[in-house]
mmCIF file of the N, C-alpha and C atoms, coordinates in Angstrom:
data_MODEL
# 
_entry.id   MODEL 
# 
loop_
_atom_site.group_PDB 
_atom_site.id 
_atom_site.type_symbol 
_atom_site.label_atom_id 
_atom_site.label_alt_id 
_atom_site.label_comp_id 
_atom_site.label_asym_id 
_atom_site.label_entity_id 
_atom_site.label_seq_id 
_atom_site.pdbx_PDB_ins_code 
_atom_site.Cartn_x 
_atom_site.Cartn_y 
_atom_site.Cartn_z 
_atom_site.occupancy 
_atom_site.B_iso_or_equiv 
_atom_site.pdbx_formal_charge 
_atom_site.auth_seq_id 
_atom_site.auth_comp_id 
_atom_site.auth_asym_id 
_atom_site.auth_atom_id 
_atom_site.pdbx_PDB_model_num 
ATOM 1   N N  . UNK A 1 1  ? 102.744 135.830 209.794 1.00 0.00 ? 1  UNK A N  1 
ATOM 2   C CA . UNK A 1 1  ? 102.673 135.876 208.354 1.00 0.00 ? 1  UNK A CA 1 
ATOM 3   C C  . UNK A 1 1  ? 103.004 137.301 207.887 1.00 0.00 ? 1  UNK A C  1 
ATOM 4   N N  . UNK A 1 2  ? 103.986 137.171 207.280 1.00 0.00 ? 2  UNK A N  1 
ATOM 5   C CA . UNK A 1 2  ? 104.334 138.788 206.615 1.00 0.00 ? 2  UNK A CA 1 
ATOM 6   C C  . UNK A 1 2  ? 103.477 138.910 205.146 1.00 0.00 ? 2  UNK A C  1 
ATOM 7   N N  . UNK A 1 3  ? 103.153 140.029 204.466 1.00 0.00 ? 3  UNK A N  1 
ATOM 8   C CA . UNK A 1 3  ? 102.464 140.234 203.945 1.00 0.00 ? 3  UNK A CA 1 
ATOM 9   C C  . UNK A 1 3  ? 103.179 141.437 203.167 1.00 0.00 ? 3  UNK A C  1 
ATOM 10  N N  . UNK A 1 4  ? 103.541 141.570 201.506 1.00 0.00 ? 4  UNK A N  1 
ATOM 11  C CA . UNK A 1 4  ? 104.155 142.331 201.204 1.00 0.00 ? 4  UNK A CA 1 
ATOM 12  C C  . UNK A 1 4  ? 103.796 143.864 200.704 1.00 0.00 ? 4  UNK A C  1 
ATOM 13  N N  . UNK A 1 5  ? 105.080 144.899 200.787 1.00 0.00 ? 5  UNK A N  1 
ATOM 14  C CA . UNK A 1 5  ? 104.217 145.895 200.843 1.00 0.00 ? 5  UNK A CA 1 
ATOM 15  C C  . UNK A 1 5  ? 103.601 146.021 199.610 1.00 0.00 ? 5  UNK A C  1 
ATOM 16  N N  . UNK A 1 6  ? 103.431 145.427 198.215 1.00 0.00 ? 6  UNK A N  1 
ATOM 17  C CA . UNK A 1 6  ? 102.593 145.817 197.167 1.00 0.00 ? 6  UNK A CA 1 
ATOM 18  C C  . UNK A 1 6  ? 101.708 145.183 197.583 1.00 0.00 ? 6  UNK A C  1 
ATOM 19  N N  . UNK A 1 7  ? 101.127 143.939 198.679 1.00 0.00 ? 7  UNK A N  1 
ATOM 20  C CA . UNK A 1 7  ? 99.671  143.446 198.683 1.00 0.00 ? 7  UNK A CA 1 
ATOM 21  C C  . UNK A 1 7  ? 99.383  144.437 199.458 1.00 0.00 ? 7  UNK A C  1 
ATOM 22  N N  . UNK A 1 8  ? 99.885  145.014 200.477 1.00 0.00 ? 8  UNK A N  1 
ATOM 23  C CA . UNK A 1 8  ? 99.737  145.976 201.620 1.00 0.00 ? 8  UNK A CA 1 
ATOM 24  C C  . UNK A 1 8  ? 98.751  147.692 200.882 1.00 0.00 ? 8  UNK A C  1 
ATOM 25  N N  . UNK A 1 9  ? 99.622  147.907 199.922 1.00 0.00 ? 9  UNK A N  1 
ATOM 26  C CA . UNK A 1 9  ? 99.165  148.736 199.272 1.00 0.00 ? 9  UNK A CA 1 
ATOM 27  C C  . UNK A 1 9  ? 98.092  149.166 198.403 1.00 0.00 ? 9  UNK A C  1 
ATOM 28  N N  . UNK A 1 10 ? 97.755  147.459 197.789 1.00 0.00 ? 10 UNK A N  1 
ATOM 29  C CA . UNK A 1 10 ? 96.843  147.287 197.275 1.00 0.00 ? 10 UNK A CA 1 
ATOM 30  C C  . UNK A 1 10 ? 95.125  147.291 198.324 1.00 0.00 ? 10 UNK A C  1 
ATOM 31  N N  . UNK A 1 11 ? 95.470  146.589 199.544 1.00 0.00 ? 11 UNK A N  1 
ATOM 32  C CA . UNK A 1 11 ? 94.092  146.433 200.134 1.00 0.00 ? 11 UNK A CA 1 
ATOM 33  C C  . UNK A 1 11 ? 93.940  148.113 200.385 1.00 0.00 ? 11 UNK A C  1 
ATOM 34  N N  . UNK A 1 12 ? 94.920  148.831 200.849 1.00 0.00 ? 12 UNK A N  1 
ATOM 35  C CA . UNK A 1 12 ? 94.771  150.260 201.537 1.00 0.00 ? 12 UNK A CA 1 
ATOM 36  C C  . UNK A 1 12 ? 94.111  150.898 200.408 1.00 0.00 ? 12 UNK A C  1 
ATOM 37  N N  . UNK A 1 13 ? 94.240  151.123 198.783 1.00 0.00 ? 13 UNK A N  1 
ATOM 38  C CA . UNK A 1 13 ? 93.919  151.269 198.207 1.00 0.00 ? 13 UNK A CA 1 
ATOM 39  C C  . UNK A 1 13 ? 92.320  151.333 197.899 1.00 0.00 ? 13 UNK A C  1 
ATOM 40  N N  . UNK A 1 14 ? 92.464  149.858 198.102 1.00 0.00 ? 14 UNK A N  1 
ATOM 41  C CA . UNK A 1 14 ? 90.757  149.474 197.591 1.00 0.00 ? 14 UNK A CA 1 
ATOM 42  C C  . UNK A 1 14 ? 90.122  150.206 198.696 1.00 0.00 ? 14 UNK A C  1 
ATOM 43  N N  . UNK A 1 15 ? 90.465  149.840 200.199 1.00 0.00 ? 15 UNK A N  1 
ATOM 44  C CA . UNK A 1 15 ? 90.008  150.574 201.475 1.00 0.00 ? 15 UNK A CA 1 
ATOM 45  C C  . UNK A 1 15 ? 89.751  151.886 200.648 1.00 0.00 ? 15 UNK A C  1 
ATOM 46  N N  . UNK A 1 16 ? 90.350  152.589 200.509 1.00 0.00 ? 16 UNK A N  1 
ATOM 47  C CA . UNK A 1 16 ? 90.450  154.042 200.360 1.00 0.00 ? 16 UNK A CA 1 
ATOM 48  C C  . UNK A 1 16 ? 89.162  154.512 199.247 1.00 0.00 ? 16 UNK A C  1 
ATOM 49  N N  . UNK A 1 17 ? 88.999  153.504 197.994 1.00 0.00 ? 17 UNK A N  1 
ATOM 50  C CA . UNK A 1 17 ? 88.571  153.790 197.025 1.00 0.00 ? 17 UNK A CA 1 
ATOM 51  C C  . UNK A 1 17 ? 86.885  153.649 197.318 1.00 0.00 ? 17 UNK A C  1 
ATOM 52  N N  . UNK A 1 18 ? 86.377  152.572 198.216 1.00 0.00 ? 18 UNK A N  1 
ATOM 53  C CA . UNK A 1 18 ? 85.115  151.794 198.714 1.00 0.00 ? 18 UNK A CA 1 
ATOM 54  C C  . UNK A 1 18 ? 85.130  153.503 199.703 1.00 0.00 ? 18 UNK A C  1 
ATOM 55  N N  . UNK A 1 19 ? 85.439  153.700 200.636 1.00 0.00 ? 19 UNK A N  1 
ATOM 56  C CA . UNK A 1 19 ? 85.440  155.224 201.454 1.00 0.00 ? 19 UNK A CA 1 
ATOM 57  C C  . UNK A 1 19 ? 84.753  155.933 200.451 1.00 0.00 ? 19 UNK A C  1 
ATOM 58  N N  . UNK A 1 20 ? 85.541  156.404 199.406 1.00 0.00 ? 20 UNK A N  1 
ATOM 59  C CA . UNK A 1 20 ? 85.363  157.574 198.444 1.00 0.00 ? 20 UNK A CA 1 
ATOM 60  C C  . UNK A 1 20 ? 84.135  157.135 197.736 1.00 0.00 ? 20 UNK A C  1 
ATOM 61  N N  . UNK A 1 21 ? 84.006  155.922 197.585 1.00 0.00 ? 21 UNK A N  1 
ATOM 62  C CA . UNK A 1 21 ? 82.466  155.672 197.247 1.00 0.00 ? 21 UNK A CA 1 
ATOM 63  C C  . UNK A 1 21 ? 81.356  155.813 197.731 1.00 0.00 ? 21 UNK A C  1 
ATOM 64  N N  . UNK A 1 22 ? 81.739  155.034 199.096 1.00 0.00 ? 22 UNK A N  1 
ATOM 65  C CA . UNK A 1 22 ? 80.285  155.301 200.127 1.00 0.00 ? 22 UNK A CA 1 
ATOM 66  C C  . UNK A 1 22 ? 79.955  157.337 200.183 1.00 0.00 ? 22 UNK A C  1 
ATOM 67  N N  . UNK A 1 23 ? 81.326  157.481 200.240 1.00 0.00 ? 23 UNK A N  1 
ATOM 68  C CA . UNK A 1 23 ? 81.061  159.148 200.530 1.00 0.00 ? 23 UNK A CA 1 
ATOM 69  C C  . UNK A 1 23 ? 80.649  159.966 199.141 1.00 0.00 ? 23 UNK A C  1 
ATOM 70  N N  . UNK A 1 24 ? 80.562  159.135 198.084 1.00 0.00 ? 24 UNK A N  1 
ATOM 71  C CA . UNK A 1 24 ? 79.874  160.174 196.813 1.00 0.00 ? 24 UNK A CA 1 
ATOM 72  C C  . UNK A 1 24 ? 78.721  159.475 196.520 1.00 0.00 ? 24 UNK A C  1 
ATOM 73  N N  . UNK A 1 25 ? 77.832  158.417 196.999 1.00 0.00 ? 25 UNK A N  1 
ATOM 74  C CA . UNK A 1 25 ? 76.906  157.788 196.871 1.00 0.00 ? 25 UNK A CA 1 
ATOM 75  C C  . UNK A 1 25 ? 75.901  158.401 196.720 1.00 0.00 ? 25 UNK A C  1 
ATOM 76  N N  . UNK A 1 26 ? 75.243  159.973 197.248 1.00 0.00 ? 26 UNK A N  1 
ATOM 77  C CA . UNK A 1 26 ? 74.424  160.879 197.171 1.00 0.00 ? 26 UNK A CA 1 
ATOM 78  C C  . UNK A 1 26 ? 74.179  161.256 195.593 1.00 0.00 ? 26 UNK A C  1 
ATOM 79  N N  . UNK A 1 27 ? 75.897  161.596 194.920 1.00 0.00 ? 27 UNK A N  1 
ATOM 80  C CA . UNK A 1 27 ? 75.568  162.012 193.761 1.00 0.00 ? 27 UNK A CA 1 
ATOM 81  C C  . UNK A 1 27 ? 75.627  160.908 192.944 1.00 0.00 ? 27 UNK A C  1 
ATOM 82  N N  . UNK A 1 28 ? 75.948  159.639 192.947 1.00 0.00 ? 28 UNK A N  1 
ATOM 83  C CA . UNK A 1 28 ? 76.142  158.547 192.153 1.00 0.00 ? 28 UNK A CA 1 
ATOM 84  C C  . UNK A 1 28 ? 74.869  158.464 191.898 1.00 0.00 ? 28 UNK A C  1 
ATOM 85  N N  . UNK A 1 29 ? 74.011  158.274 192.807 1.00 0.00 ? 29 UNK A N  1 
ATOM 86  C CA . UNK A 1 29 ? 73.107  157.720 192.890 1.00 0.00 ? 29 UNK A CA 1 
ATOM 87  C C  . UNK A 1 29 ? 71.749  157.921 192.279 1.00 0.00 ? 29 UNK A C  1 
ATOM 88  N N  . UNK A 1 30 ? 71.902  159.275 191.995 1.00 0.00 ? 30 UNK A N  1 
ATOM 89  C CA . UNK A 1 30 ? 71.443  160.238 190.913 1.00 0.00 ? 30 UNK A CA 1 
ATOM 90  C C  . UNK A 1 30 ? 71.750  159.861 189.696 1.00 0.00 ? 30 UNK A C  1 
ATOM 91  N N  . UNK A 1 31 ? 72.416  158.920 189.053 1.00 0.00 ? 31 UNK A N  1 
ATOM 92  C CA . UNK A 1 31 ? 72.678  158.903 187.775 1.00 0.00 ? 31 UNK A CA 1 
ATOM 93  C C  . UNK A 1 31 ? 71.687  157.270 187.663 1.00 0.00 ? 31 UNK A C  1 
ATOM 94  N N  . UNK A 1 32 ? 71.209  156.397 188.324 1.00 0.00 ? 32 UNK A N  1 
ATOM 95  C CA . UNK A 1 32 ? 70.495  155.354 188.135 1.00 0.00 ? 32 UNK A CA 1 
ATOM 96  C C  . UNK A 1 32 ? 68.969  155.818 187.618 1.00 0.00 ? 32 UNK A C  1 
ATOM 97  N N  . UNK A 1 33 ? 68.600  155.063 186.651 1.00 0.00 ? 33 UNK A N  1 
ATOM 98  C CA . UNK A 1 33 ? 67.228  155.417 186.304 1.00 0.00 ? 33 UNK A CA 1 
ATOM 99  C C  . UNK A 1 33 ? 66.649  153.759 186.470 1.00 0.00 ? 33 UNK A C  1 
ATOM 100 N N  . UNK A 1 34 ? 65.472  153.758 185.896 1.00 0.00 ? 34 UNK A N  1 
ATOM 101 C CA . UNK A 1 34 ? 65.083  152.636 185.374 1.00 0.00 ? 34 UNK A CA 1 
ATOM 102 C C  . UNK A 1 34 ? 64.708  152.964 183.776 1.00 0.00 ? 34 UNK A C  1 
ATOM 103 N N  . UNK A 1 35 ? 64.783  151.681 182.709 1.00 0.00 ? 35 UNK A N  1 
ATOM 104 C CA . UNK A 1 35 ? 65.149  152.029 181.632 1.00 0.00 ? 35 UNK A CA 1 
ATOM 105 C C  . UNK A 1 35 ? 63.762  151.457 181.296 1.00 0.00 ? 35 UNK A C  1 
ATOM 106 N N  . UNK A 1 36 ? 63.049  151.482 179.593 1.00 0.00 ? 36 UNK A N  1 
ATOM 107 C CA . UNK A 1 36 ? 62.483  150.735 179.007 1.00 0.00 ? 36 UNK A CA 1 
ATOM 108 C C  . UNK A 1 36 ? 63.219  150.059 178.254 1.00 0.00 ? 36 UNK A C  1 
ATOM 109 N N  . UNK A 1 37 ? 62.872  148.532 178.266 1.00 0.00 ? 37 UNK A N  1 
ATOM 110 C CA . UNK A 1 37 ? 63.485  147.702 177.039 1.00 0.00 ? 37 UNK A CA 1 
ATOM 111 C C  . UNK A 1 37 ? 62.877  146.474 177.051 1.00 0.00 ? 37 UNK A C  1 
ATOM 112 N N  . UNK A 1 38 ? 63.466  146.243 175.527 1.00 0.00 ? 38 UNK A N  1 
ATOM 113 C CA . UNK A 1 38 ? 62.686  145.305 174.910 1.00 0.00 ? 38 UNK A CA 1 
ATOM 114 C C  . UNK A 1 38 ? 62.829  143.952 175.030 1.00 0.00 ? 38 UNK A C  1 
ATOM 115 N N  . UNK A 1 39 ? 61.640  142.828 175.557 1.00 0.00 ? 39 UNK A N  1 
ATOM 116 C CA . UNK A 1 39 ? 62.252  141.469 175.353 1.00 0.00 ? 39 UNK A CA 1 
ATOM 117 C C  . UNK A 1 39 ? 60.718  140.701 175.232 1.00 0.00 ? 39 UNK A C  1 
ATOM 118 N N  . UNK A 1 40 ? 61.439  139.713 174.638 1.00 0.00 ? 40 UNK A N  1 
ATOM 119 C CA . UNK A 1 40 ? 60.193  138.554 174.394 1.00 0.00 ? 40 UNK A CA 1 
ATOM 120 C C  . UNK A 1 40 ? 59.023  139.398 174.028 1.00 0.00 ? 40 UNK A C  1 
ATOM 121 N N  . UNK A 1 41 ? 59.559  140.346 172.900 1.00 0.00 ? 41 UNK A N  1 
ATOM 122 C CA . UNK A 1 41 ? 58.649  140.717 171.972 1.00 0.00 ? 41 UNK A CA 1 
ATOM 123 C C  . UNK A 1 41 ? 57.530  142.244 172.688 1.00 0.00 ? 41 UNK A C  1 
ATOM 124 N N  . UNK A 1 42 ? 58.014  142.649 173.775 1.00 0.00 ? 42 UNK A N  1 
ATOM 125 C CA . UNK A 1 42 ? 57.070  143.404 174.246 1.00 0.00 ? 42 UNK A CA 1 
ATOM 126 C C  . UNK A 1 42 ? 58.054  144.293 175.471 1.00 0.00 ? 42 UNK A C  1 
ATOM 127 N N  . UNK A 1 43 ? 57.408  145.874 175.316 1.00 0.00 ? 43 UNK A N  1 
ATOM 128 C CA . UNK A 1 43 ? 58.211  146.115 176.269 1.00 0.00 ? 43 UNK A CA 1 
ATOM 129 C C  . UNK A 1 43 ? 58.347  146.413 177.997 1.00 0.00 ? 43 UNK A C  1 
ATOM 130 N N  . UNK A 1 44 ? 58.791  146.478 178.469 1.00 0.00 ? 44 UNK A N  1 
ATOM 131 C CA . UNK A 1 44 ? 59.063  146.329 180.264 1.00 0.00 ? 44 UNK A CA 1 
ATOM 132 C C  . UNK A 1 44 ? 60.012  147.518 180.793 1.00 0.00 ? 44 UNK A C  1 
ATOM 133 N N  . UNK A 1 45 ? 59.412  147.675 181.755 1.00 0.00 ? 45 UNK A N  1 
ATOM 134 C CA . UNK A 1 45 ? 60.174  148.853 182.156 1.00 0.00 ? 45 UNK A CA 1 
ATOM 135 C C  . UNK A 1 45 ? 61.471  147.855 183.616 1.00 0.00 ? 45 UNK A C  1 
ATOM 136 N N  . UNK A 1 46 ? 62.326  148.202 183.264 1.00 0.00 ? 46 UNK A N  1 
ATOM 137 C CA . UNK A 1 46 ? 63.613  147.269 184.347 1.00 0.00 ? 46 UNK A CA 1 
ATOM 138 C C  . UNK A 1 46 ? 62.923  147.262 185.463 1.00 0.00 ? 46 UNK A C  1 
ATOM 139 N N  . UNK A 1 47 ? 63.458  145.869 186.370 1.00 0.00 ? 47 UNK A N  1 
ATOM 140 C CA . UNK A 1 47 ? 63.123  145.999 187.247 1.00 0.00 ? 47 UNK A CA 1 
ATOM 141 C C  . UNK A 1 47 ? 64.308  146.610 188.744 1.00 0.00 ? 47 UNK A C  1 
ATOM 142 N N  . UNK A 1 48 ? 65.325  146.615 188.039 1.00 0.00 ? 48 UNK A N  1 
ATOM 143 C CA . UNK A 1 48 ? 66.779  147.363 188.647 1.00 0.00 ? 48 UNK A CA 1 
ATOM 144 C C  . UNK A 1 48 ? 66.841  148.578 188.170 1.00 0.00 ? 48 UNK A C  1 
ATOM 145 N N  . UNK A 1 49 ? 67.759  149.263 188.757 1.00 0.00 ? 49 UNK A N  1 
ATOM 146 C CA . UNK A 1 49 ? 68.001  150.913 188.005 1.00 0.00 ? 49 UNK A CA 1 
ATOM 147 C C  . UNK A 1 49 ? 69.439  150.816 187.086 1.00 0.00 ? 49 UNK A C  1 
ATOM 148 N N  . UNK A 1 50 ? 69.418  151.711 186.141 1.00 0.00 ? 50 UNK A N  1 
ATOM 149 C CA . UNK A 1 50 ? 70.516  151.088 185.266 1.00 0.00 ? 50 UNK A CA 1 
ATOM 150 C C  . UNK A 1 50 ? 70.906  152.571 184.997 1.00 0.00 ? 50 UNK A C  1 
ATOM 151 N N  . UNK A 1 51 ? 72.624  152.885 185.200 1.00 0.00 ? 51 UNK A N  1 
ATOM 152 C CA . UNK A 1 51 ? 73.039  153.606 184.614 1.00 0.00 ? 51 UNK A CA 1 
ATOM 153 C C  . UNK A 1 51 ? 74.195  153.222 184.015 1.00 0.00 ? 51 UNK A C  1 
ATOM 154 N N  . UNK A 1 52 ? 74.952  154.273 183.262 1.00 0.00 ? 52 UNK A N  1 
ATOM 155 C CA . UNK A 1 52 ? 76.181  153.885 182.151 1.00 0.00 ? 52 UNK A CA 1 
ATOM 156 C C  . UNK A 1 52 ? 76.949  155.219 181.785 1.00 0.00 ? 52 UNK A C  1 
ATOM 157 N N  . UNK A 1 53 ? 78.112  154.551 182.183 1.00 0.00 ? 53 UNK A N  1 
ATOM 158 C CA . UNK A 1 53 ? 79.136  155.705 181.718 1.00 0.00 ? 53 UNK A CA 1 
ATOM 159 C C  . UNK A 1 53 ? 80.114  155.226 180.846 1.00 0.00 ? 53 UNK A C  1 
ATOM 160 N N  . UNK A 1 54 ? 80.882  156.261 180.031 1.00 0.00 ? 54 UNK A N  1 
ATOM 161 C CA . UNK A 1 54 ? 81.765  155.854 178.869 1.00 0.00 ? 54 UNK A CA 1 
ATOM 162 C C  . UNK A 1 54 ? 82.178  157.161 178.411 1.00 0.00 ? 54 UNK A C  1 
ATOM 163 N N  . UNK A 1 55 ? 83.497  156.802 177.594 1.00 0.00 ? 55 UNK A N  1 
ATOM 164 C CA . UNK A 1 55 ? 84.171  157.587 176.569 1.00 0.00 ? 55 UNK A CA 1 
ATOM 165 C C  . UNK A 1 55 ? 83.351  159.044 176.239 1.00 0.00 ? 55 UNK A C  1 
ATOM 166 N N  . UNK A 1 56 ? 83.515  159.964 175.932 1.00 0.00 ? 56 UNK A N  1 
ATOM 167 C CA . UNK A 1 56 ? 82.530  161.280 175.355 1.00 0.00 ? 56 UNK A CA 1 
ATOM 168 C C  . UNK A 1 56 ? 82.103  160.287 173.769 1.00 0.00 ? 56 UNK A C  1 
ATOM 169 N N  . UNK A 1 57 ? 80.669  160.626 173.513 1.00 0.00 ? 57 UNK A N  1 
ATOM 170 C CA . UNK A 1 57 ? 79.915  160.114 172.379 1.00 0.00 ? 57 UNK A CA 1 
ATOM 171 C C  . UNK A 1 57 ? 79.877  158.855 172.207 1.00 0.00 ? 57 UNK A C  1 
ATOM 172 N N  . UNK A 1 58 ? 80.240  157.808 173.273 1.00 0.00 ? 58 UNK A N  1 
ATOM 173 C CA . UNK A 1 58 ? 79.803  156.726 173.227 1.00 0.00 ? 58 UNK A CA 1 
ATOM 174 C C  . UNK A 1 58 ? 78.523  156.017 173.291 1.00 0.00 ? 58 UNK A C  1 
ATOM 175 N N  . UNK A 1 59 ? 77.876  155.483 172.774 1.00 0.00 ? 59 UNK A N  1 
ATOM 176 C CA . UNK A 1 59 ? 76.829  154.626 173.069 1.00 0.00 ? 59 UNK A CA 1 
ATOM 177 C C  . UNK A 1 59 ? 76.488  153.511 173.165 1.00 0.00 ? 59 UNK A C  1 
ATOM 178 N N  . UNK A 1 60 ? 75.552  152.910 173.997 1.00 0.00 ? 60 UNK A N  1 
ATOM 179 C CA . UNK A 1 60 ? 75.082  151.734 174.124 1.00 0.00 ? 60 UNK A CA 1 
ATOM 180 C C  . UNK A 1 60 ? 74.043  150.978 173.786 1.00 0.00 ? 60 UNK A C  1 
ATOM 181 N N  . UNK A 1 61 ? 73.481  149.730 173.503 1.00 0.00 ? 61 UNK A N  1 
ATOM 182 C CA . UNK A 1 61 ? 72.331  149.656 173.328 1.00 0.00 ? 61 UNK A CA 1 
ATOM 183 C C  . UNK A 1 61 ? 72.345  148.476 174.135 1.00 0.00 ? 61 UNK A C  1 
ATOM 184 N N  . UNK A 1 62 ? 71.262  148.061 174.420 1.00 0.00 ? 62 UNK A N  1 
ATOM 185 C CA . UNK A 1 62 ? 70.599  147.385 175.856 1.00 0.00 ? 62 UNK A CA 1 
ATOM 186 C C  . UNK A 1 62 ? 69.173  147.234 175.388 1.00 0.00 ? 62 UNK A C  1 
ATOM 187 N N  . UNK A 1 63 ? 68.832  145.417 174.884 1.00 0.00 ? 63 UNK A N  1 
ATOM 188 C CA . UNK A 1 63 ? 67.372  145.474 174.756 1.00 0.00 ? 63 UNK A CA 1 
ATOM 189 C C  . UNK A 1 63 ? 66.586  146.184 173.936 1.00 0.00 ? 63 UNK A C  1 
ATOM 190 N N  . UNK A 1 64 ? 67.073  146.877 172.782 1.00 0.00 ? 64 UNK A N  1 
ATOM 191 C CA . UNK A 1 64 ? 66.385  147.705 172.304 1.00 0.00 ? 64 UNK A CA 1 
ATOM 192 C C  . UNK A 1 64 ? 66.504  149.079 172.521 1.00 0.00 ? 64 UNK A C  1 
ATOM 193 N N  . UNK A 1 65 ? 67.237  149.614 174.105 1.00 0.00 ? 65 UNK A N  1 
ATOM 194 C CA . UNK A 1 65 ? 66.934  150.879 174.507 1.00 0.00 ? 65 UNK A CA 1 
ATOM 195 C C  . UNK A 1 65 ? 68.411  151.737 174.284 1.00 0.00 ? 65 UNK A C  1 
ATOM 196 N N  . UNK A 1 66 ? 68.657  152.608 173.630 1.00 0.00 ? 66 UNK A N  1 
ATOM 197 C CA . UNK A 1 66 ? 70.157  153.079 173.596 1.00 0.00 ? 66 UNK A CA 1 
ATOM 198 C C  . UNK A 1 66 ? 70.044  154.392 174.373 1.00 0.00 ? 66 UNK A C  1 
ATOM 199 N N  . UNK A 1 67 ? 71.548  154.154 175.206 1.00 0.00 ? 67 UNK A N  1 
ATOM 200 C CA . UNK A 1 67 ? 71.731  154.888 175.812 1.00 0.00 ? 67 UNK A CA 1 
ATOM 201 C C  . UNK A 1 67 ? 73.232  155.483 176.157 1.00 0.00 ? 67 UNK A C  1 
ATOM 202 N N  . UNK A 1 68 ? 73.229  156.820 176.332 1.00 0.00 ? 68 UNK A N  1 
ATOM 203 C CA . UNK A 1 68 ? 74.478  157.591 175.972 1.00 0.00 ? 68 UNK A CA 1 
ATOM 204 C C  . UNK A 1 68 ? 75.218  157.600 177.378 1.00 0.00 ? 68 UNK A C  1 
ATOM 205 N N  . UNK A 1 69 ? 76.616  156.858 177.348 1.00 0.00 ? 69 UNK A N  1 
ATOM 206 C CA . UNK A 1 69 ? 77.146  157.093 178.256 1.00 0.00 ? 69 UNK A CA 1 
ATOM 207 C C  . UNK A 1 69 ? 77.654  158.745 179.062 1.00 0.00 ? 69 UNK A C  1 
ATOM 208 N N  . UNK A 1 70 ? 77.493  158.821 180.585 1.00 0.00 ? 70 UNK A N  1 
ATOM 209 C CA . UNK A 1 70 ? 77.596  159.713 181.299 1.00 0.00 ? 70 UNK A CA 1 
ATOM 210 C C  . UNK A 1 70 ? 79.009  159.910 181.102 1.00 0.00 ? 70 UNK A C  1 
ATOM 211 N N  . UNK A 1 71 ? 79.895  161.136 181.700 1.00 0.00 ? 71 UNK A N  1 
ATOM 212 C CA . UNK A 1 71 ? 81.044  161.243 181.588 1.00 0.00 ? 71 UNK A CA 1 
ATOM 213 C C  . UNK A 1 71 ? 81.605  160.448 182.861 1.00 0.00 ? 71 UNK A C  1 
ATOM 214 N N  . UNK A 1 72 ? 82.638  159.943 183.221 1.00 0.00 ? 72 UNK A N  1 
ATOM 215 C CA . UNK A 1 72 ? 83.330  159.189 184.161 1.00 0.00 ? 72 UNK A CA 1 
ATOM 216 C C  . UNK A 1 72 ? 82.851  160.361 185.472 1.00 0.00 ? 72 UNK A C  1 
ATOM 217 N N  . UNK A 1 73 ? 82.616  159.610 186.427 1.00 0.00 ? 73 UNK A N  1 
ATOM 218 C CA . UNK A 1 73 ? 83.310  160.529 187.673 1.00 0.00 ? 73 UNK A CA 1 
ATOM 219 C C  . UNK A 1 73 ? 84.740  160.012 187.858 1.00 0.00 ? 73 UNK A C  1 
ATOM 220 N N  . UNK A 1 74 ? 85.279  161.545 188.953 1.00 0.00 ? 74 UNK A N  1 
ATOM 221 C CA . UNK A 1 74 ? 86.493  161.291 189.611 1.00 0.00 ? 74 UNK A CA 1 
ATOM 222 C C  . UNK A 1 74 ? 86.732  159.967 189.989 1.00 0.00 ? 74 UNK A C  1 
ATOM 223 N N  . UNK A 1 75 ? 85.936  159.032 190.493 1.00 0.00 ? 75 UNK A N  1 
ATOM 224 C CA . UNK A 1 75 ? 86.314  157.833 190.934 1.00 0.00 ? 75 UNK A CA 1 
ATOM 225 C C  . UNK A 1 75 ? 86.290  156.854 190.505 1.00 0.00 ? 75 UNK A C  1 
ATOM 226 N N  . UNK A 1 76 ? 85.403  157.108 188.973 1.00 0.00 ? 76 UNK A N  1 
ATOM 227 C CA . UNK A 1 76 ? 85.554  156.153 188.393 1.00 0.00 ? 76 UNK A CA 1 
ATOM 228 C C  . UNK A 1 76 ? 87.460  156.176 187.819 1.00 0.00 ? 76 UNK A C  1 
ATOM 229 N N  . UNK A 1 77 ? 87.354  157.458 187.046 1.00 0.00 ? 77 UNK A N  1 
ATOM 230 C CA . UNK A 1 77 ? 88.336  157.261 186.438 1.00 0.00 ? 77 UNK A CA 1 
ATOM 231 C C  . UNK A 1 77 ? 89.776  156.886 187.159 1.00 0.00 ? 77 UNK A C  1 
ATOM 232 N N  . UNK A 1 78 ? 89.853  157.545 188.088 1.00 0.00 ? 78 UNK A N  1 
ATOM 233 C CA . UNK A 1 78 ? 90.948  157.126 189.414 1.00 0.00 ? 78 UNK A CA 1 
ATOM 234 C C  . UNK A 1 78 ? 91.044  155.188 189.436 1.00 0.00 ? 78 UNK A C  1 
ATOM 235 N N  . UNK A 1 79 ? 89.684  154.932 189.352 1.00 0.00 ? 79 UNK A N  1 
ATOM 236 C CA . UNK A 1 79 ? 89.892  153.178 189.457 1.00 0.00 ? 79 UNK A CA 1 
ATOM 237 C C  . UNK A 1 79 ? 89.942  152.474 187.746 1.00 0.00 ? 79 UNK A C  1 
ATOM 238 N N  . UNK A 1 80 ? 89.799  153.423 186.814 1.00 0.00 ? 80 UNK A N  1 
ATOM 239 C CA . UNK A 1 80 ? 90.072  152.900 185.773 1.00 0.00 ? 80 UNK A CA 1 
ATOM 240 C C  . UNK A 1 80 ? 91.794  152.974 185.340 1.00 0.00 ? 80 UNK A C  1 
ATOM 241 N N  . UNK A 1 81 ? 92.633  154.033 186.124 1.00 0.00 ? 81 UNK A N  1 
ATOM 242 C CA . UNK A 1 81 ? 93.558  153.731 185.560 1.00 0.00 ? 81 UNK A CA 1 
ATOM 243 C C  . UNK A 1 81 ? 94.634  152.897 186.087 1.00 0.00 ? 81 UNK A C  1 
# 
């Protein structure tokens, strides 16, 4: 089965990009909190860690709780474009 070189390029890619992840995971990982927010009338602190990145001065809201997106990392933005 031949396999062409733009699919070829594409898996090496993702390969490459999952690498660069596992290997910045130290500082990623630093940006997860757990949030307060609001539901069914009362509030809860998450039971996942939640972080968010975006645009400069973007914001979000989530449940009640708003929160200001981080600036992209390198890897994000590399896989956003």
């Amino acid at each position: 089965m031949l396999i062409s070189n733009e699919r070829l390029f594409g898996q090496i890619m993702i390969l490459i990009l999952i690498s660069e992840c596992i290997n910045y995971y130290p500082k990623f990982a630093s940006d997860f909190e757990y949030k307060r927010i609001f539901v069914f009338g009362k509030w809860n602190i998450t039971k996942m860690m939640i972080f968010s990145y975006g645009d400069e001065g973007t914001k979000y809201t989530y449940s009640g709780t708003e929160m200001v997106g981080k600036e992209y990392t390198e890897i994000i933005k590399e896989i956003k474009m």
